[in-house]
N, C-alpha and C positions, 0 to 999 in steps of 0.2 A: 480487589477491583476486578469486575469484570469485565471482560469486552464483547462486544456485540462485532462478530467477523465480517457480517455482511453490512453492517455502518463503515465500518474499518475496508472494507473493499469499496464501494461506493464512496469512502473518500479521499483513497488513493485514486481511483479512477477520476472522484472529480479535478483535484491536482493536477495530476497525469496532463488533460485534455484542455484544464484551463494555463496550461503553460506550452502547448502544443505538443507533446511528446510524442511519440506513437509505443505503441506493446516494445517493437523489436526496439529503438531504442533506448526502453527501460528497460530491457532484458537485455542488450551490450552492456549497460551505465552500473549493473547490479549484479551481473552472473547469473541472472536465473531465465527461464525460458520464456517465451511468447505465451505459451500453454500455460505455465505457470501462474503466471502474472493475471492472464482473464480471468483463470479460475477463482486466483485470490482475487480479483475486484468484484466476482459476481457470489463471493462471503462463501465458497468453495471449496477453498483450503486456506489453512492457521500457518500465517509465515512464522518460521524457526526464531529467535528475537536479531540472529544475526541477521537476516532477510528484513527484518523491520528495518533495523538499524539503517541498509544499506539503501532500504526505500526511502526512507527520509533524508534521509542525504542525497539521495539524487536529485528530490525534488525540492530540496531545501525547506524542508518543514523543523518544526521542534514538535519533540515526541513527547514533549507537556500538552501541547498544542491538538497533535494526534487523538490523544489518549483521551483528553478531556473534551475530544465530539465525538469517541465512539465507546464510551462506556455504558453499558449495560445498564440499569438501576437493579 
């Protein structure tokens, strides 16, 4: 499977905003930074799989669900 990172950021960001969150946040709720986190919504940096994990959890996703809107063809 591939993933496409910048689908994969664009829809954590869309999550993110449609549940009101802001960066800081999802970067208290995750451990990861403010910087961090833009980067990966603007498909900038490959979160570690523990970083996935922790994003979806915050924002109550399933990582079936994830997975199968930003894979690649």
């Amino acid at each position: 499977m591939n993933i496409d990172f910048v689908k994969l950021g664009a829809y954590i960001r869309n999550a993110r905003t449609q549940q009101g969150k802001t960066l800081e946040e999802m970067a208290s709720q995750t451990g990861c930074s403010a910087e961090f986190l833009q980067n990966l919504e603007k498909g900038q940096r490959k979160p570690e799989l523990e970083v996935f994990f922790k994003l979806i959890s915050a924002l109550n996703l399933s990582g079936d669900e994830v997975l199968a809107n930003v894979s690649g063809a």
